[in-house]
N, C-alpha and C positions, 0 to 999 in steps of 0.2 A: 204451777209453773206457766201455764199455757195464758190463763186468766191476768197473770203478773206481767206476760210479755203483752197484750193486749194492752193493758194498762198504759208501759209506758210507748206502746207504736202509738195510742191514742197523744199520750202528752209533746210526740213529737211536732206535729202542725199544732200542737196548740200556743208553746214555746218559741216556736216560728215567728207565729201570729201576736206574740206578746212584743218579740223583739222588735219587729216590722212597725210596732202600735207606738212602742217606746222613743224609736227612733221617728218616728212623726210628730210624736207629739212634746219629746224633749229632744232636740236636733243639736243641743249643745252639751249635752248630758250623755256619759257612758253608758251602757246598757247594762251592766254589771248583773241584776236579778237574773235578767231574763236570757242571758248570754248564757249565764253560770247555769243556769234551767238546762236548757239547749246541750250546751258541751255535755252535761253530767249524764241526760240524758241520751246524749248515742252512747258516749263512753259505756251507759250498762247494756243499750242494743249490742253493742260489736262487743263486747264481753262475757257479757252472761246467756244471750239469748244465740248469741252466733257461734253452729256449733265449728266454723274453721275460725276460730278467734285469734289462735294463732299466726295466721296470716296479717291481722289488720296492722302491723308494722309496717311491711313490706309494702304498702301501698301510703302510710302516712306519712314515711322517713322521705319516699321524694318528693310528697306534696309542699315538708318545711324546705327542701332542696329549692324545688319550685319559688319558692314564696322568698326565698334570697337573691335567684335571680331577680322578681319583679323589684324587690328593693333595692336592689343595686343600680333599676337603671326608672326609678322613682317613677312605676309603673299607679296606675291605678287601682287598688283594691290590695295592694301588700300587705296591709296589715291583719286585715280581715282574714287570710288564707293564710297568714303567720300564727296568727293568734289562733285561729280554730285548729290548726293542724299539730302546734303545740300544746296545746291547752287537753285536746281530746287524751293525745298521743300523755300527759303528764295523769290526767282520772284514770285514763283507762291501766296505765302501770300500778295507781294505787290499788283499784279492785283487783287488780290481777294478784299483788301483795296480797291480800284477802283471799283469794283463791287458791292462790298453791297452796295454805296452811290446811284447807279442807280436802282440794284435790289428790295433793299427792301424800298422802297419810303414810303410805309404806314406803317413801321414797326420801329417804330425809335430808338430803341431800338442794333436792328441786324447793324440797320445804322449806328448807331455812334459807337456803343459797336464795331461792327464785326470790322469797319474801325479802329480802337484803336487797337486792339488786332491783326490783322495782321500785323499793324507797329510794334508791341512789335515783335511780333514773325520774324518778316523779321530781324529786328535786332540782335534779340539772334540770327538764324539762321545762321547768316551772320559771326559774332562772332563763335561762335561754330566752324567752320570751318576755321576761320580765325585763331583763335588758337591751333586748333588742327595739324595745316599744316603749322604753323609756321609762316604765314606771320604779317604784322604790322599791328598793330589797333585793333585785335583780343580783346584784356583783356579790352580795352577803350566796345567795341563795347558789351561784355558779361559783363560788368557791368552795360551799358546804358540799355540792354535788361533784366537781372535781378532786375533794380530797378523798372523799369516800370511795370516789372511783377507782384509786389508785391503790384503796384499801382493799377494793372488790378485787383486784386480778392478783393481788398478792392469796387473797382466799380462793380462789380462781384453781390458782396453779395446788396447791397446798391439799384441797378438800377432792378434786375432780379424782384423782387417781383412786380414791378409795370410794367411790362413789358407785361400784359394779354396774359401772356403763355399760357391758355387753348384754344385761341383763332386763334393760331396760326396755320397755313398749314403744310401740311406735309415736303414739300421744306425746309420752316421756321424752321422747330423744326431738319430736316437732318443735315441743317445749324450748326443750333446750337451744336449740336452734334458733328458733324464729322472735323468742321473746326474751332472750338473755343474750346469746355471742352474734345477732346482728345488731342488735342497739348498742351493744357494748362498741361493736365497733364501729358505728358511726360516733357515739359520744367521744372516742379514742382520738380517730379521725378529725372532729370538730375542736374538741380541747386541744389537741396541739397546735391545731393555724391558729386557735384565740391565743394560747399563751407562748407557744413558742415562736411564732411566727406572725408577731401583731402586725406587719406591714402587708401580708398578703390577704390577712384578714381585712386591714381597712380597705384593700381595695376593693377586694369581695363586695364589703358593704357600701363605698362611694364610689360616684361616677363622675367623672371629668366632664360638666360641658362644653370647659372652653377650653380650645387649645392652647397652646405657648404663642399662635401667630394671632390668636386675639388679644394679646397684651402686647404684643410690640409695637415701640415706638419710634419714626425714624429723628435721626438726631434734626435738632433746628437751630437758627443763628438770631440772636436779637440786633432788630434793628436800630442803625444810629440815626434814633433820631431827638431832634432838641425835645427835652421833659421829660427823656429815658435816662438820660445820665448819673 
């Protein structure tokens, strides 16, 4: 284990150093490889190897917060801090999907529920950013993750009561907290201004620079004159 986290602290400056090299040397070209390098790689530092992993939510969910304001008022580097803070926040839900199955063995509740709802959440995540940045599959992929959403609180309500909560550890109940009902509720939060509320959402994401007194015009008269008529 110790040797394995070595491994990838090592591949972190090297992944850096790839992107940094990429974007030099192809300035008009995505970084795609070496991005996807990079993201994949903290996603298993803050997961695997960190043992408050639970916490790394709490600190990504307002980085994407962050990253709307600067898009909203066409800041410099939005996408950059969009994209990584989505992107990490969407690997890191998948391995965590792969962790509850081994983690909570006697808790089957965390196991199936938690593995469920990090696929929902990897997918809106993924979505979120996909459409926020323009690329394809974005709208497929925030519909696939908003339906499922709605699937999750229906199992939510249904499965928790028999799930002997009181019974549970501390890990258990952090769990529960910090990687299922606060993403749950920002996803909650987020999908109704997209869909219920499309106009406050585009203001969110657009910014007026001109006002209504930069288009006005005062009225004028043509003049009489011969060749005008």
């Amino acid at each position: 284990m110790k040797k394995s986290k070595i491994i990838f602290l090592v591949l972190l400056p090297v992944s850096i150093a790839l992107l940094f090299l990429h974007i030099k040397l192809f300035p008009d070209n995505i970084p795609f490889i070496p991005g996807l390098l990079l993201i994949v790689d903290i996603s298993i530092l803050l997961t695997v190897f960190y043992k408050k992993y639970y916490n790394v939510f709490i600190f990504l969910i307002p980085l994407i917060i962050i990253s709307l304001v600067l898009r909203r008022y066409r800041m410099p580097g939005w996408p950059i801090v969009m994209g990584f803070s989505s992107m990490v926040s969407a690997f890191c839900f998948i391995i965590l999907a792969i962790k509850s199955l081994f983690q909570f063995k006697d808790n089957r509740f965390l196991k199936w529920f938690g593995f469920f709802i990090c696929i929902v959440l990897f997918a809106y995540f993924t979505g979120f950013v996909f459409k926020m940045l323009h690329f394809p599959g974005g709208t497929l992929l925030l519909f696939i993750g908003t339906t499922l959403f709605a699937f999750s609180v229906i199992m939510l309500m249904f499965t928790l009561p028999r799930a002997n909560y009181i019974k549970w550890n501390i890990i258990e109940r952090k769990y529960f907290y910090r990687i299922i009902i606060i993403p749950l509720i920002y996803l909650f939060i987020l999908a109704s201004v997209i869909n219920a509320f499309p106009d406050i959402w585009w203001k969110i994401r657009s910014h007026n620079y001109a006002t209504s007194n930069y288009w006005y015009m005062q009225n004028y008269e043509l003049e009489e004159r011969d060749g005008l008529r």
